[in-house]
C-alpha positions as a printed NumPy array, in Angstrom:
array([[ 69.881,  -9.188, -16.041],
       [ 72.431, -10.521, -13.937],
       [ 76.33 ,  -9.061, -14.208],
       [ 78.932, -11.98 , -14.006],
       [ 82.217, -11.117, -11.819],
       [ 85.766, -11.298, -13.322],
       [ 85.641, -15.477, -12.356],
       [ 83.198, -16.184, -14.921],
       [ 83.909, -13.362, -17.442],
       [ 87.982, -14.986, -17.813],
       [ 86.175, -18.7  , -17.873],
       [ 83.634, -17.72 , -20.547],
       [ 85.957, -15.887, -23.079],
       [ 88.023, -19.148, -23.349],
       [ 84.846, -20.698, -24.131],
       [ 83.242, -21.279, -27.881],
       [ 80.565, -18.883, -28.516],
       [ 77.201, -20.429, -29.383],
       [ 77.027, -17.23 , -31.547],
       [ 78.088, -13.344, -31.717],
       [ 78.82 , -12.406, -28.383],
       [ 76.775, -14.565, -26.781],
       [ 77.057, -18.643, -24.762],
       [ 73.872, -20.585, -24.349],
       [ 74.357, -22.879, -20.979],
       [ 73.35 , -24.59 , -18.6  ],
       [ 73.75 , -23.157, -14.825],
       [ 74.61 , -25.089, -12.097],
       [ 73.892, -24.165,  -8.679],
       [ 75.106, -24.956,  -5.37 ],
       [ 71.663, -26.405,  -4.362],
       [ 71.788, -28.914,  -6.729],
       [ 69.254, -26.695,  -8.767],
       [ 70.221, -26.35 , -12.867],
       [ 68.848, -23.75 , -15.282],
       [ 69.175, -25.122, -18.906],
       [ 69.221, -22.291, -22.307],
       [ 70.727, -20.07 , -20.542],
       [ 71.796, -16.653, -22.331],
       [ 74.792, -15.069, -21.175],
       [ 75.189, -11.734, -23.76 ],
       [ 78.317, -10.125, -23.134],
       [ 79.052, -10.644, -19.23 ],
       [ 75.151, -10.672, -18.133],
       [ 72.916, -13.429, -17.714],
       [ 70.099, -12.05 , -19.315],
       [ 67.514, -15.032, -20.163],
       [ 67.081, -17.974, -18.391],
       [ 64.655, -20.57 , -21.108],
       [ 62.099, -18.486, -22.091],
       [ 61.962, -16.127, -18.879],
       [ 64.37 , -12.497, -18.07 ],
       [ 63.683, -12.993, -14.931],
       [ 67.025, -14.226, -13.478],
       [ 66.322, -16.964, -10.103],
       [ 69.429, -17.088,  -8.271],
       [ 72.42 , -14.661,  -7.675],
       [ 75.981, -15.257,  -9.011],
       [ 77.028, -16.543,  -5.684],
       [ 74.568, -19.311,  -6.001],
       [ 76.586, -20.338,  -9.076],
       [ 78.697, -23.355,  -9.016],
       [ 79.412, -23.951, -12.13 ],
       [ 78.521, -23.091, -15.912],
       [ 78.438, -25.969, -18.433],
       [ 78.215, -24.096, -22.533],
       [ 76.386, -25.784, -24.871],
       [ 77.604, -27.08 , -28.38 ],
       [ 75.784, -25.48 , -29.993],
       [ 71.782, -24.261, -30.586],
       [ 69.619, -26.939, -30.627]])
């Protein structure tokens, strides 16, 4: 799992909830690198597609894109 700062947390609650809790997104990096399905639960990052292991660090985040909905 990966703990989001304050700067996301404040984004993300003004954000729709793909459910309960919980955003599905897409991760943007600073590389140039996304991660799509994303599950943020709650302030953590704690899937990223089908994995828990998390590959980057929140300072490697440039931006977070939430999805619709659940596809």
């Amino acid at each position: 799992m990966l703990a989001l700062s304050q700067k996301w947390a404040a984004w993300l609650v003004s954000q729709p909830e793909t459910g309960m809790g919980y955003w599905l997104a897409t991760i943007h990096l600073v590389d140039g690198r996304k991660f799509e399905r994303t599950i943020i639960d709650s302030g953590y990052i704690t899937k990223v597609g089908e994995s828990r292991k998390i590959p980057f660090e929140e300072a490697d985040i440039a931006r977070i894109i939430v999805e619709s909905g659940q596809r």
